[in-house]
OpenMM code with the backbone's topology and positions (N, CA, C; nanometers):
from openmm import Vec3, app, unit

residues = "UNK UNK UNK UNK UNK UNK UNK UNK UNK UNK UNK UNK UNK UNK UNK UNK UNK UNK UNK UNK UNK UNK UNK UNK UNK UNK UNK UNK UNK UNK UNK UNK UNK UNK UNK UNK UNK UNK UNK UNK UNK UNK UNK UNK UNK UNK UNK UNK UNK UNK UNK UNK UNK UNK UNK UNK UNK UNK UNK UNK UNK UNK UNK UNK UNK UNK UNK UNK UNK UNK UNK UNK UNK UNK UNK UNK UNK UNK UNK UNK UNK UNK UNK UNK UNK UNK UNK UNK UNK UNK UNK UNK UNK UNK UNK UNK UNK UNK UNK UNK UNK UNK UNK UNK UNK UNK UNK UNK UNK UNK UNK UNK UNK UNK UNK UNK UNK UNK UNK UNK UNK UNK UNK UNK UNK UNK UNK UNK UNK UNK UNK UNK UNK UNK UNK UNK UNK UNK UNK UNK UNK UNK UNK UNK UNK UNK UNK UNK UNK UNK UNK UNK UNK".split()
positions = [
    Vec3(3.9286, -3.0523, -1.7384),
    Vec3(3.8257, -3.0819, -1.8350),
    Vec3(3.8046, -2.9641, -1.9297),
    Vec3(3.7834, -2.8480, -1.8814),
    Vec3(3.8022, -2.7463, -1.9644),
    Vec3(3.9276, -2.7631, -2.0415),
    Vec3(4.0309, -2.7752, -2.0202),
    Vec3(4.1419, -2.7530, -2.1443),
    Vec3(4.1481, -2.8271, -2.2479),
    Vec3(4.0816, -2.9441, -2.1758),
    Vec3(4.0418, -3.0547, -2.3062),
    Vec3(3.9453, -3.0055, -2.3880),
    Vec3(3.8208, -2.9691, -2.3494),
    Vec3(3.7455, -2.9264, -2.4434),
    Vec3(3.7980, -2.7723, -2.5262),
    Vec3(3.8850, -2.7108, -2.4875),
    Vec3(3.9941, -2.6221, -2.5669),
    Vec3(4.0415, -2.6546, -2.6299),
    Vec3(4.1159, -2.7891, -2.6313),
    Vec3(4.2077, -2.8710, -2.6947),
    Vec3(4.1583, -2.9457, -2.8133),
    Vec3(3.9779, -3.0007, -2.7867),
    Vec3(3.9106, -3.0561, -2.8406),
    Vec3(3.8513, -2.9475, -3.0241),
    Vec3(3.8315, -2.8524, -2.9709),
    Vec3(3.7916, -2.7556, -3.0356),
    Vec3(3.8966, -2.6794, -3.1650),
    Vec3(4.0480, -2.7108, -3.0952),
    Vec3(4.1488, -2.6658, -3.2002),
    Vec3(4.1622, -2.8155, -3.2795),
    Vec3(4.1578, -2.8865, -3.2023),
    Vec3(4.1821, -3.0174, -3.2942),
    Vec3(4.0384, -3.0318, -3.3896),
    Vec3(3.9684, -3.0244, -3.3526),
    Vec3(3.8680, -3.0109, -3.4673),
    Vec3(3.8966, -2.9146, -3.6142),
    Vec3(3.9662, -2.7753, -3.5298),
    Vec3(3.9446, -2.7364, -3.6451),
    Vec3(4.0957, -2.7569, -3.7139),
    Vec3(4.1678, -2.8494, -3.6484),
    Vec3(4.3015, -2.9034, -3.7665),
    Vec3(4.2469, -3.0081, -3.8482),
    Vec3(4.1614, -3.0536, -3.8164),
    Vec3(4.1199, -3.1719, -3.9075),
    Vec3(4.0715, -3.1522, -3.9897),
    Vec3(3.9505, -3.0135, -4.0104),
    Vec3(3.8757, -2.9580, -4.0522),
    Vec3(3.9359, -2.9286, -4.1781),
    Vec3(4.1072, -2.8475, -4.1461),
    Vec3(4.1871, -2.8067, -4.2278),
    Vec3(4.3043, -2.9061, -4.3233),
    Vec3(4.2800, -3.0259, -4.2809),
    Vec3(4.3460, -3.1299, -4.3123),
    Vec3(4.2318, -3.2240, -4.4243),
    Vec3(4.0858, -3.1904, -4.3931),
    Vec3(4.0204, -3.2693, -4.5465),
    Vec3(3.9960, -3.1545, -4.6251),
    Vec3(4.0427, -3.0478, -4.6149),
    Vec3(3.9903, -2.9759, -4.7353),
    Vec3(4.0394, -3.0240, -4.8840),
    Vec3(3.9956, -3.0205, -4.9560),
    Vec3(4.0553, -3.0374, -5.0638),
    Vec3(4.1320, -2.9596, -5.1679),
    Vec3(4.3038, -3.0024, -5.1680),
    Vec3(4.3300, -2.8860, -5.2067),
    Vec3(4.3645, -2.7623, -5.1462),
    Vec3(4.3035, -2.7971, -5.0327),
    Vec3(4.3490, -2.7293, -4.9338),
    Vec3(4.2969, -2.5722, -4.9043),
    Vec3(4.1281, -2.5952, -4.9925),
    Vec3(4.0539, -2.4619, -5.0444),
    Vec3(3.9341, -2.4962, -4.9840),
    Vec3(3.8434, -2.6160, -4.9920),
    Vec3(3.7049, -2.5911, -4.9085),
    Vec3(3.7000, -2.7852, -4.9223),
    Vec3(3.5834, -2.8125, -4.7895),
    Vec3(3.5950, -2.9228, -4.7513),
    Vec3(3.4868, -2.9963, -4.8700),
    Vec3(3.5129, -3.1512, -4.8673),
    Vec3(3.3927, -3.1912, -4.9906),
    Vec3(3.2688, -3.1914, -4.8841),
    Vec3(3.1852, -3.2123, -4.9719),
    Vec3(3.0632, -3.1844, -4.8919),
    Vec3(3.0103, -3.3448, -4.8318),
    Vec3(3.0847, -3.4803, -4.8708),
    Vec3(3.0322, -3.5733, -4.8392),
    Vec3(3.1801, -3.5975, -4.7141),
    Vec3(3.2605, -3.4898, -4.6636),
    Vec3(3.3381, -3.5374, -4.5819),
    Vec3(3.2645, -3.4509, -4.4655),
    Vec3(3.1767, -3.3657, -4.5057),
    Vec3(3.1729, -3.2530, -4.3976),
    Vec3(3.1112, -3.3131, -4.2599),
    Vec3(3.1567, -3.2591, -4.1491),
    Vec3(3.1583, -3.3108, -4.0286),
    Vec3(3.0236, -3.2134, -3.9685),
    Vec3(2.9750, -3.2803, -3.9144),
    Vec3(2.8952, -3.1825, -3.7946),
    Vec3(3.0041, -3.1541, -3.6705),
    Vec3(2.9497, -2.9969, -3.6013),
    Vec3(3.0244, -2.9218, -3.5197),
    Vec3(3.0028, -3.0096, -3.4015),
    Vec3(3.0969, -3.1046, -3.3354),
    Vec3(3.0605, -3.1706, -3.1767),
    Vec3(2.9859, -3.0385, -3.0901),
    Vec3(3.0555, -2.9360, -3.0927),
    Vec3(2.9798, -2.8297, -2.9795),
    Vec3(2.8149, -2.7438, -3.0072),
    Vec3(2.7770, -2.8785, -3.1215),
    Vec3(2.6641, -2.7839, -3.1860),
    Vec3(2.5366, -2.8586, -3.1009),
    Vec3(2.5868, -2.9463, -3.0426),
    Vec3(2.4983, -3.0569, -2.9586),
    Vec3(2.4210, -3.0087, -2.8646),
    Vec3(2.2796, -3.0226, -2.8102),
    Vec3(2.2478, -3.0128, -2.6853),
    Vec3(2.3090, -3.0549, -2.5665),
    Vec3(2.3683, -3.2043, -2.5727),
    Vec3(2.4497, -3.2364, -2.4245),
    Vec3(2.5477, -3.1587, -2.3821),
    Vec3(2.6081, -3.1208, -2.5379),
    Vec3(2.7767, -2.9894, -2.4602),
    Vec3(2.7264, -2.8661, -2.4535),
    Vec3(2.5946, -2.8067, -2.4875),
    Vec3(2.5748, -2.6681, -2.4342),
    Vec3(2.5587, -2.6839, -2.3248),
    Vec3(2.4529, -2.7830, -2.3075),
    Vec3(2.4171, -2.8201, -2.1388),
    Vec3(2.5166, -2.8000, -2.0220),
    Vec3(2.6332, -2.8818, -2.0673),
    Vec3(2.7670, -2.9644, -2.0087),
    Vec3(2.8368, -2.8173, -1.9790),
    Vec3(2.8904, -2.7941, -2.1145),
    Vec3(2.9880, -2.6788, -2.0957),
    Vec3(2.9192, -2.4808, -2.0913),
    Vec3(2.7937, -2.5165, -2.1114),
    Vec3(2.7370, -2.3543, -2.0754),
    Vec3(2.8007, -2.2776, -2.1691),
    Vec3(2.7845, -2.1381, -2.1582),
    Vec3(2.8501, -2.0342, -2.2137),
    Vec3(2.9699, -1.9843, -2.1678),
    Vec3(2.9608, -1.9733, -1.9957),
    Vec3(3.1247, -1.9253, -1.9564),
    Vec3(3.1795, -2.0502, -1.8840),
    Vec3(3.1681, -2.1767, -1.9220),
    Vec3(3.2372, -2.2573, -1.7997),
    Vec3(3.2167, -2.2362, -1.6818),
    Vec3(3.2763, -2.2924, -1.5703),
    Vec3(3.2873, -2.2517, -1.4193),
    Vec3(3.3739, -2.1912, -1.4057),
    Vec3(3.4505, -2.1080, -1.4673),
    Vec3(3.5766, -2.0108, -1.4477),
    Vec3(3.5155, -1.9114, -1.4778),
    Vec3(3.4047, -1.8700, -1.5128),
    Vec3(3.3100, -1.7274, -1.5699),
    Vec3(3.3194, -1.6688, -1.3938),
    Vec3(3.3244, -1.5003, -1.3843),
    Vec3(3.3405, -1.4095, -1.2459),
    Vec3(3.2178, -1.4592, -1.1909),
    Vec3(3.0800, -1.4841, -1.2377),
    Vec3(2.9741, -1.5238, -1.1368),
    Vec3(2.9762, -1.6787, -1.1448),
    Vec3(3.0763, -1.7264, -1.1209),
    Vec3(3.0687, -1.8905, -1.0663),
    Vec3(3.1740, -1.8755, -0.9899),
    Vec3(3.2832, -1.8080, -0.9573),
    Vec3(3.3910, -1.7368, -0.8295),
    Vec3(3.3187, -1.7234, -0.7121),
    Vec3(3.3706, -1.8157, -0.6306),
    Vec3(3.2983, -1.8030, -0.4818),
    Vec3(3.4541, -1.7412, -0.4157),
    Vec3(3.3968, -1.5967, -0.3508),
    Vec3(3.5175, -1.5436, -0.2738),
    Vec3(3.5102, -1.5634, -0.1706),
    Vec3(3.4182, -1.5729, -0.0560),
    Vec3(3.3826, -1.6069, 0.0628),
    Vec3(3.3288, -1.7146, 0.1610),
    Vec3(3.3437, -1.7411, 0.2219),
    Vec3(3.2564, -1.9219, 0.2806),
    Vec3(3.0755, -1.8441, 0.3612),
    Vec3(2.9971, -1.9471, 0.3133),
    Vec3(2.9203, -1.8754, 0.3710),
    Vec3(2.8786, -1.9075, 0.5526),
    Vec3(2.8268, -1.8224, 0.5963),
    Vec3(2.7815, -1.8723, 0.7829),
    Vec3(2.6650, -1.9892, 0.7616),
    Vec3(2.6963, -2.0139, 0.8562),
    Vec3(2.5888, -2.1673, 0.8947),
    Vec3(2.4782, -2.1350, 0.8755),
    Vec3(2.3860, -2.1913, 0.8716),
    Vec3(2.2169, -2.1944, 0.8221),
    Vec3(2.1637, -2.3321, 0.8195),
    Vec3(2.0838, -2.3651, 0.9367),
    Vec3(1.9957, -2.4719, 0.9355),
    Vec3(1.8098, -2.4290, 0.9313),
    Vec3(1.7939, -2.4916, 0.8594),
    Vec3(1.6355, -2.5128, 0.8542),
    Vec3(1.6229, -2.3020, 0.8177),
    Vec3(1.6894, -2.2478, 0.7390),
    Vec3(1.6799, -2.1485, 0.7432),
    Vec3(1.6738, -2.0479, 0.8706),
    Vec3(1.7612, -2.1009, 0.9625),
    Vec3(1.7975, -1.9941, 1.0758),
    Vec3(1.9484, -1.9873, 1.1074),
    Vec3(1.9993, -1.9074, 1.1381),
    Vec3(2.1525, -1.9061, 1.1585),
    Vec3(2.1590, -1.9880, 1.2713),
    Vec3(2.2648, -2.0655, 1.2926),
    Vec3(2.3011, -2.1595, 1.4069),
    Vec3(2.3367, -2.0747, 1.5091),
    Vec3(2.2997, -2.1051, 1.6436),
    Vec3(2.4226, -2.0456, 1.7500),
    Vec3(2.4383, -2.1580, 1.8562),
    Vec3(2.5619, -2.1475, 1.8683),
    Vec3(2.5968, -2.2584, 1.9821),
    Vec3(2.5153, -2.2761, 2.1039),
    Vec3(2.4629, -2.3802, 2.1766),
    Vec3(2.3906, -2.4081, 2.2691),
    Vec3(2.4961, -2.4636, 2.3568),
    Vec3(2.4658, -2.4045, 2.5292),
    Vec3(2.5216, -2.4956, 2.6078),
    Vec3(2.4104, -2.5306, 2.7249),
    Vec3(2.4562, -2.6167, 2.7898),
    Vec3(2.3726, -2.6576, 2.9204),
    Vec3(2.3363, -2.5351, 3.0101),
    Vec3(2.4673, -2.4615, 3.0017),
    Vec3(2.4771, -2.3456, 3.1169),
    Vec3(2.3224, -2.2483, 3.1336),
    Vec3(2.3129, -2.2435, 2.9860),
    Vec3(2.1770, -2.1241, 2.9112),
    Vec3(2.0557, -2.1824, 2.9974),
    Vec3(1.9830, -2.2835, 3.0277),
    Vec3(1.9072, -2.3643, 3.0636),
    Vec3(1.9407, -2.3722, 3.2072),
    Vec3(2.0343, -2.3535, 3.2411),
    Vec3(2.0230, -2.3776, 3.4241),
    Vec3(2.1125, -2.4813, 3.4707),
    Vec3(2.2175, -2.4706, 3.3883),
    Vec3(2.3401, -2.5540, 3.4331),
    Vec3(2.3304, -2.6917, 3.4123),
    Vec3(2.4416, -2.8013, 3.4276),
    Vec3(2.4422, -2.9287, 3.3702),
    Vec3(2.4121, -3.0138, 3.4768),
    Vec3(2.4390, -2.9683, 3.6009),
    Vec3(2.4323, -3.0790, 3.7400),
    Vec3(2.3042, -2.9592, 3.8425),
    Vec3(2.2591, -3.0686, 3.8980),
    Vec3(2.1845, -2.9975, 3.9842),
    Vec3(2.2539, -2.9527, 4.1501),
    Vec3(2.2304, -2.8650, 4.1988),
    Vec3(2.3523, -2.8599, 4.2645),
    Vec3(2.2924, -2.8905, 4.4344),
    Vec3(2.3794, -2.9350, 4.5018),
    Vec3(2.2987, -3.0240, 4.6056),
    Vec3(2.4182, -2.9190, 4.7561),
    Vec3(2.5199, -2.8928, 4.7500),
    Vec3(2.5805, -2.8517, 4.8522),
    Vec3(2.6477, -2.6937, 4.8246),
    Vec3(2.6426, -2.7026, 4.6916),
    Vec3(2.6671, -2.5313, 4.6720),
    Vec3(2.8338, -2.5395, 4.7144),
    Vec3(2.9030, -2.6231, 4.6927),
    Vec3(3.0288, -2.5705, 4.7024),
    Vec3(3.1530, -2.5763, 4.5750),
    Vec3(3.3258, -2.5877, 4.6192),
    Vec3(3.3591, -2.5208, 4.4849),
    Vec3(3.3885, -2.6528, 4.4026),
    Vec3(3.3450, -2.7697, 4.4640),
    Vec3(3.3816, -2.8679, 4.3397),
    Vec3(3.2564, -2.8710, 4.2681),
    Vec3(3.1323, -2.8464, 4.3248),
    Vec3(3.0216, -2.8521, 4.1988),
    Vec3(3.0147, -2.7432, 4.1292),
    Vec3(3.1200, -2.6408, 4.1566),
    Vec3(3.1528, -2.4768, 4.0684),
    Vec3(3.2482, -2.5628, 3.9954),
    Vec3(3.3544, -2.6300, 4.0431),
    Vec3(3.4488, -2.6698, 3.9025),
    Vec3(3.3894, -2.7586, 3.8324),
    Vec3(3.2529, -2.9199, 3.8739),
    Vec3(3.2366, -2.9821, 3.7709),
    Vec3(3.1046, -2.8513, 3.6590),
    Vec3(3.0803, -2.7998, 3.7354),
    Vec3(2.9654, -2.7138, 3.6229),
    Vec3(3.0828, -2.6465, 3.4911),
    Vec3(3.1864, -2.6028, 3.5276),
    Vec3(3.2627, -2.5367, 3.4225),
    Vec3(3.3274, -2.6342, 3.3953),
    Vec3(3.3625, -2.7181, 3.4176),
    Vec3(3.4149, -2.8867, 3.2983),
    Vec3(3.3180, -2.9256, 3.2289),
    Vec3(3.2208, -2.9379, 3.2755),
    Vec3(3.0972, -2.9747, 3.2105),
    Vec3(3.0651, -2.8444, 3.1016),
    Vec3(3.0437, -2.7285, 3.1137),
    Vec3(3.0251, -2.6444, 3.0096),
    Vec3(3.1437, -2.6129, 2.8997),
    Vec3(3.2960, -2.6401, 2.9481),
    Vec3(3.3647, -2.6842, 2.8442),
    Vec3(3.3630, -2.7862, 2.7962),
    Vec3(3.3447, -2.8758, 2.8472),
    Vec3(3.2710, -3.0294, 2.7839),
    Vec3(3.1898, -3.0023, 2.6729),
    Vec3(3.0942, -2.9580, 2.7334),
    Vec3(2.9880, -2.9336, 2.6060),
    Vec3(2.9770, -2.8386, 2.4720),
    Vec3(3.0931, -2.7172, 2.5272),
    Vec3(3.1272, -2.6233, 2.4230),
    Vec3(3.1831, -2.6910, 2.3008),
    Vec3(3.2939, -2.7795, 2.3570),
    Vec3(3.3986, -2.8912, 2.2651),
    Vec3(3.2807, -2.9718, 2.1888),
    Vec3(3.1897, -3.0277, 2.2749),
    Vec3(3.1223, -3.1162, 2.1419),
    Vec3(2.9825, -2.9960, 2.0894),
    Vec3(3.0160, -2.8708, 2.0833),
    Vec3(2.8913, -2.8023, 2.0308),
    Vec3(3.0334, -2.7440, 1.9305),
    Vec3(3.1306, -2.7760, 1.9377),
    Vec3(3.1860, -2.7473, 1.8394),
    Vec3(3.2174, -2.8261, 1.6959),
    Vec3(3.2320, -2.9747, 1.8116),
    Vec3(3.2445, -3.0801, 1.7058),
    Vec3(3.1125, -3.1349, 1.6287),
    Vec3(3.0164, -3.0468, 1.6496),
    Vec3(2.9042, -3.1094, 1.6162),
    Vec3(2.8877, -3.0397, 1.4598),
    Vec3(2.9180, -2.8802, 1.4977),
    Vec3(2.9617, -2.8073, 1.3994),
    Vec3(3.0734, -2.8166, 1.2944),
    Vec3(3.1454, -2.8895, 1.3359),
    Vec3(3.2737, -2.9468, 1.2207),
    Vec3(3.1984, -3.0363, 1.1369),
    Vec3(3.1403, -3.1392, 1.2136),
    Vec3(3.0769, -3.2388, 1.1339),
    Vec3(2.9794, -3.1881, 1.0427),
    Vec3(2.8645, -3.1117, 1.0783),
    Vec3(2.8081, -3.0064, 1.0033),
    Vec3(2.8633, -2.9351, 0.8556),
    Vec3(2.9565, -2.9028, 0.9016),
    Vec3(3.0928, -2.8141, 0.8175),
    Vec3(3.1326, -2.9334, 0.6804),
    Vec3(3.1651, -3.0266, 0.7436),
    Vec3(3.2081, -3.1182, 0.6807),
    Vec3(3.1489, -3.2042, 0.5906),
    Vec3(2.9905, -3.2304, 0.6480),
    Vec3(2.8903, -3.2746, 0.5394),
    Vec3(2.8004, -3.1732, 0.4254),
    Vec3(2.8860, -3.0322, 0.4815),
    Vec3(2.8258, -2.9115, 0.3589),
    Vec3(2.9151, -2.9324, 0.2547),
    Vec3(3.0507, -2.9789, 0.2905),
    Vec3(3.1237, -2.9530, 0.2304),
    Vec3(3.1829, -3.0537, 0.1101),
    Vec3(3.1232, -3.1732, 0.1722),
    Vec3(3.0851, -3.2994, 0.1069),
    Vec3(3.0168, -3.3155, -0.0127),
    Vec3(2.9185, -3.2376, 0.0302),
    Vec3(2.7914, -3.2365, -0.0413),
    Vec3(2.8386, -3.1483, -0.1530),
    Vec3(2.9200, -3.0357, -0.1374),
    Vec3(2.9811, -2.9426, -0.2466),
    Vec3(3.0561, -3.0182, -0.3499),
    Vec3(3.1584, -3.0647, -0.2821),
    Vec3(3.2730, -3.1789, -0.3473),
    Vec3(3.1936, -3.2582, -0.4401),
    Vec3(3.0815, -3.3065, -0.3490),
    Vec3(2.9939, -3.4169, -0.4469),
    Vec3(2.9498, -3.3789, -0.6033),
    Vec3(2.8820, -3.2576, -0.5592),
    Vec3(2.8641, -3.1765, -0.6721),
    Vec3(2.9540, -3.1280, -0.7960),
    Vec3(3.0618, -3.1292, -0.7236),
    Vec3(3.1981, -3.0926, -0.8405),
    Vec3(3.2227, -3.2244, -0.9144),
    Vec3(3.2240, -3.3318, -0.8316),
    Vec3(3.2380, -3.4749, -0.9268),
    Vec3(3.1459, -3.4943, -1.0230),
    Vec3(3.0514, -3.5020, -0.9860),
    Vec3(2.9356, -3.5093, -1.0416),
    Vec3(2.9336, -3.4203, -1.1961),
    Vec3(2.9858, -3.2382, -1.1913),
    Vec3(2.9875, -3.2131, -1.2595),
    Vec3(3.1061, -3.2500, -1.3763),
    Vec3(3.2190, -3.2967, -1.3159),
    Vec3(3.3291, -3.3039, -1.3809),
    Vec3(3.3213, -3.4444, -1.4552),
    Vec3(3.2780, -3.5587, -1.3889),
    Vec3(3.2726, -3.6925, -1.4520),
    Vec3(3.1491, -3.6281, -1.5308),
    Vec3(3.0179, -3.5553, -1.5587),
    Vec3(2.9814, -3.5551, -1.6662),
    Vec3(3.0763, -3.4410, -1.7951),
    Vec3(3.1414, -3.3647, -1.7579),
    Vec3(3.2090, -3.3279, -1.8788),
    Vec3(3.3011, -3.3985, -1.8952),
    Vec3(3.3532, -3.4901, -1.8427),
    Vec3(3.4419, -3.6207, -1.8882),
    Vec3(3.3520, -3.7026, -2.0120),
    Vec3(3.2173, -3.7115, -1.9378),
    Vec3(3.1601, -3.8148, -2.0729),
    Vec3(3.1444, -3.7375, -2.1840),
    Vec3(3.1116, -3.5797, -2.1830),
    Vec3(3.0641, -3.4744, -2.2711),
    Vec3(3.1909, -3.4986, -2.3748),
    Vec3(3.2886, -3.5611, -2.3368),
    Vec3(3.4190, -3.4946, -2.4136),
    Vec3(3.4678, -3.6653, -2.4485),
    Vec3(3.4268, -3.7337, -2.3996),
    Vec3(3.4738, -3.9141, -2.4653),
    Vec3(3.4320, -3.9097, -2.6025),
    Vec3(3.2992, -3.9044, -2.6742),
    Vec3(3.2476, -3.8763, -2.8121),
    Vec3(3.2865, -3.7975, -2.9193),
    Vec3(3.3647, -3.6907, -2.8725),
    Vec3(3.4095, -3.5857, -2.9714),
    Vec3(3.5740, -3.6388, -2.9829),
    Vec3(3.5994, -3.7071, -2.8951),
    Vec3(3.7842, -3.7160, -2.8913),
    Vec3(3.7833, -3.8540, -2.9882),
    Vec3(3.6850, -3.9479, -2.9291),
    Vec3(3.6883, -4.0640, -3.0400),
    Vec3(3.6381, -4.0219, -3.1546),
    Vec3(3.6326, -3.9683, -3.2063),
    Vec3(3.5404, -3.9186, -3.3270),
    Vec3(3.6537, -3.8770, -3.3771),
    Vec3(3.7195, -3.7439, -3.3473),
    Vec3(3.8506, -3.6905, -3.3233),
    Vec3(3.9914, -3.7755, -3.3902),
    Vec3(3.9714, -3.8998, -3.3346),
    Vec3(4.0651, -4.0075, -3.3420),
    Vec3(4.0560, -4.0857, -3.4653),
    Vec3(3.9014, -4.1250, -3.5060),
    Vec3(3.8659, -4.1792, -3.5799),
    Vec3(3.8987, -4.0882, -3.7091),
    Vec3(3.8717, -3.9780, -3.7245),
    Vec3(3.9053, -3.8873, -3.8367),
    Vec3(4.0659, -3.8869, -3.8537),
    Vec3(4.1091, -3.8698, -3.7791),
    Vec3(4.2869, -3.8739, -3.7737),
    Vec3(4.3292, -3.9984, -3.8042),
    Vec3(4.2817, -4.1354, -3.7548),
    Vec3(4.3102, -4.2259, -3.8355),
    Vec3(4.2849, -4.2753, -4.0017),
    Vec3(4.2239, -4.2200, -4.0172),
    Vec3(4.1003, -4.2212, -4.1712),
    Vec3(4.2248, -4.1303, -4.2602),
    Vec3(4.2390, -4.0002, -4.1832),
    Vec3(4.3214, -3.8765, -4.3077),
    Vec3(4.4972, -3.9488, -4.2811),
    Vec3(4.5183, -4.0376, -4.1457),
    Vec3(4.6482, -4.0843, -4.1448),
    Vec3(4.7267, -4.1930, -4.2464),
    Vec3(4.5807, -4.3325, -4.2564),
    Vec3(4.5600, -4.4299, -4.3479),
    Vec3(4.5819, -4.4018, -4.5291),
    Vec3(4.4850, -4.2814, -4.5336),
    Vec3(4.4477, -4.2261, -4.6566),
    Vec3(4.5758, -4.2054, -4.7588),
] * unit.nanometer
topology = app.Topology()
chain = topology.addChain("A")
for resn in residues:
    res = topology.addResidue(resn, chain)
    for name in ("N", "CA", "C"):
        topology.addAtom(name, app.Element.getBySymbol(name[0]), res)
């Protein structure tokens, strides 16, 4: 989307250079208003784009719910998952199946987590990109319309 609106901007100013008259200054009943002079494309396209050094994300950030850092919970912390009735080594092996059990889904709980941050990011990029898609439909037909007009002529 950015290169288009790069693209958008030189083609403007070939057209610009294509009604002059004479090929010295434009008439004044052809003169165009600047598409980028608009409120919607300052809005849209900002001053540095999203390629400007403070819109560069170098790092992922750590988890944060409800404004506290996450840490994994297991059964074990609390006093184990089974209550233990004979004290011997198969209720020592189901307690450590059971706390890898639960590590695995305190992990997968965290993927999913991971995954709906990350969603939610993505979302945001569409969001921004289908609106500089529309930012840039108006200036290209416009664009087109002038190029057909000086093509006809």
């Amino acid at each position: 989307m950015d290169q288009i609106n790069k693209d958008m901007r030189e083609a403007e100013k070939t057209l610009t250079e294509l009604n002059k008259s004479g090929g010295l200054c434009v008439c004044p009943c052809n003169r165009r208003k600047n598409f980028e002079s608009g409120k919607v494309c300052k809005t849209t396209w900002g001053d540095g784009g999203d390629n400007s050094p403070s819109n560069i994300i170098s790092k992922q950030p750590g988890r944060v719910a409800d404004g506290q850092p996450q840490q994994p919970t297991t059964g074990a912390a609390s006093g184990g998952y089974i209550k233990r009735i004979m004290n011997d080594a198969r209720e020592d092996e189901m307690e450590e199946n059971l706390t890898q059990v639960g590590g695995i889904l305190g992990n997968l709980k965290n993927m999913a987590l991971d995954i709906g941050t990350e969603i939610e990011a993505q979302n945001r990029k569409v969001e921004r990109i289908t609106e500089k898609a529309d930012t840039n439909k108006d200036p290209i037909d416009i664009a087109n319309a002038r190029a057909k007009k000086l093509i006809d002529s």
